[in-house]
C-alpha positions in Angstrom: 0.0 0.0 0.0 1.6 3.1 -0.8 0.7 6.7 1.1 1.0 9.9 -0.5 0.8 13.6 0.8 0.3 17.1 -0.9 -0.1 20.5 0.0 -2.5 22.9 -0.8 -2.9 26.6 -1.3 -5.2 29.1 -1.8 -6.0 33.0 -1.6 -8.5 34.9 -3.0 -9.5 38.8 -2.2 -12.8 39.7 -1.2 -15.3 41.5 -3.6 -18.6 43.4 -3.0 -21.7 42.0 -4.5 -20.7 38.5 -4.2 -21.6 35.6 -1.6 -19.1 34.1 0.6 -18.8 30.4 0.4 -16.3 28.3 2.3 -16.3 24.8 2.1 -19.7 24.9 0.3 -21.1 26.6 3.5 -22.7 29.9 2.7 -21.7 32.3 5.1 -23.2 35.7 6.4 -21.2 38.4 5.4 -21.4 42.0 3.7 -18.8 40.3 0.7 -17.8 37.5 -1.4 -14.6 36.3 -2.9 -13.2 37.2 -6.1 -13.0 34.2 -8.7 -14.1 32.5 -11.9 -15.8 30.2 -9.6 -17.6 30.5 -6.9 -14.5 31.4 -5.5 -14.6 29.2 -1.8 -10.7 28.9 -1.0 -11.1 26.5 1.4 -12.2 23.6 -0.9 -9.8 25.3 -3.8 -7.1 24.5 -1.6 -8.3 21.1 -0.1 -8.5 20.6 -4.2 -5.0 21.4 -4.9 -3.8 19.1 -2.2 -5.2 16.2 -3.3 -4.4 16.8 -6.7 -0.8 17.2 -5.8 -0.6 13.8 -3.6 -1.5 11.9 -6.7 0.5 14.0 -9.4 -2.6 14.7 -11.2 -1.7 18.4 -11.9 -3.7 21.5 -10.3 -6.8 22.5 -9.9 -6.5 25.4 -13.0 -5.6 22.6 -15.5 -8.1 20.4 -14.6 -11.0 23.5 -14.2 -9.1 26.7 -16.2 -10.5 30.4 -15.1 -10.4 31.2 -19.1 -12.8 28.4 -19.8 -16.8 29.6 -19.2 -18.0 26.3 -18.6 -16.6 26.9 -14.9 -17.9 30.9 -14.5 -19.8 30.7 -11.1 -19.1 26.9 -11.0 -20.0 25.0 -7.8 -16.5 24.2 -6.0 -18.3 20.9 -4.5 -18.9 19.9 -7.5 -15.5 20.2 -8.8 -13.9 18.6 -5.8 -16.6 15.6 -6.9 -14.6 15.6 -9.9 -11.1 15.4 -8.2 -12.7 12.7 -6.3 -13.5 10.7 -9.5 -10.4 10.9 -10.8 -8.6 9.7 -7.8 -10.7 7.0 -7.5 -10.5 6.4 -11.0 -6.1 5.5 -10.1 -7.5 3.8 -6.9 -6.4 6.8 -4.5 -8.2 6.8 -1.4 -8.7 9.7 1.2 -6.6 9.3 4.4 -7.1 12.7 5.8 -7.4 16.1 5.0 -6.2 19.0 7.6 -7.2 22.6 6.2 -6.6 25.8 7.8 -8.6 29.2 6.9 -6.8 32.5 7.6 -9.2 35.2 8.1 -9.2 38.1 10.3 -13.0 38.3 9.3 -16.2 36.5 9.4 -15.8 34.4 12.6 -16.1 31.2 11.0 -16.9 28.4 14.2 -20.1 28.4 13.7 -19.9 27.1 9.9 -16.9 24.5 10.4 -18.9 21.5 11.5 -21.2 22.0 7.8 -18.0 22.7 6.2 -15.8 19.4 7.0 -19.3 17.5 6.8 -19.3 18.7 3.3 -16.1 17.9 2.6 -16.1 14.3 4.3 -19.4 13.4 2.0 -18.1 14.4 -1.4 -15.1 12.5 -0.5 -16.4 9.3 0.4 -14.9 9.5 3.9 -15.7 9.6 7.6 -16.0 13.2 9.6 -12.7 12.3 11.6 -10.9 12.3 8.5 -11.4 15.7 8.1 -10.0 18.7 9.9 -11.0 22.3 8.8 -9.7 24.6 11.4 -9.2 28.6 11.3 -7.5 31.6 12.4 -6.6 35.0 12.4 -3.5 37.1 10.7 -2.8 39.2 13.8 -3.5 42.1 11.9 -0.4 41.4 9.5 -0.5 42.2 5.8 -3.5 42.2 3.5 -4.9 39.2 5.4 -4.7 41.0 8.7 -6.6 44.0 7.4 -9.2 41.9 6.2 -8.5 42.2 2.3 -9.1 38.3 1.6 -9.1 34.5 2.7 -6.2 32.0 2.4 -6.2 28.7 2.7 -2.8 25.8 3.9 -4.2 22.5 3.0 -2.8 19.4 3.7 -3.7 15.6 2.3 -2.6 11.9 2.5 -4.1 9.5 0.4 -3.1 5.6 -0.3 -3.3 3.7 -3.3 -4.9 0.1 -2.9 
């Protein structure tokens, strides 16, 4: 059986007249994210690392921001598509540990939804799925509340 890990990353600033949706969660707030999609970093970057623990490329070859078929795209949906493909080269979910930096909205009340989401379009169980967040202390553009990032990290197996 043979383990693999990647690392995922993701930032996106935030844009008036759009919704916010993290991890497929729509959350309360006065602005959106920025993106071809629907822009929600969090499974962007959970995305990115599972495509980079099986060497399948990134998530902008596999779903390109020039192509319209993805404008306003569901990212659920996409990491349903990720998900196919690793189970089409018999990759398997271990874990996924995701953390959201954000000085704003508070997001404790949405993680629960958010890593449920997660765990069901992956095929796997809650516990394998960690979504976490925190602040910028007020640092750079994150601190002063200009966007989101993500740090993703996955293991999958083959077998």
């Amino acid at each position: 059986m043979s383990f693999r890990v990647g690392v995922g990353y993701d930032l996106h600033p935030f844009k008036e007249g759009r919704l916010l949706i993290l991890g497929g969660v729509e959350i309360p707030f006065e602005k959106g994210l920025m993106g071809h999609s629907d822009a929600d970093v969090l499974l962007h970057s959970v995305s990115d690392a599972l495509l980079g623990a099986s060497a399948l490329g990134d998530i902008g070859h596999h779903f390109p921001d020039t192509d319209p078929v993805f404008e306003n795209a569901d990212s659920l949906e996409l990491l349903r598509s990720i998900n196919n493909l690793l189970q089409e080269k018999q990759y398997r979910v271990v874990n996924v540990d995701a953390t959201i930096v954000a000085e704003m909205p508070k997001m404790k009340p949405f993680i629960l939804q958010m890593r449920e989401n997660i765990s069901d379009v992956l095929g796997c169980e809650l516990s394998q799925i960690s979504v976490k967040a925190t602040t910028h202390e007020k640092l750079g553009a994150l601190g002063r509340g200009e966007g989101i990032a993500v740090h993703s990290i996955a293991m999958i197996k083959q077998g």
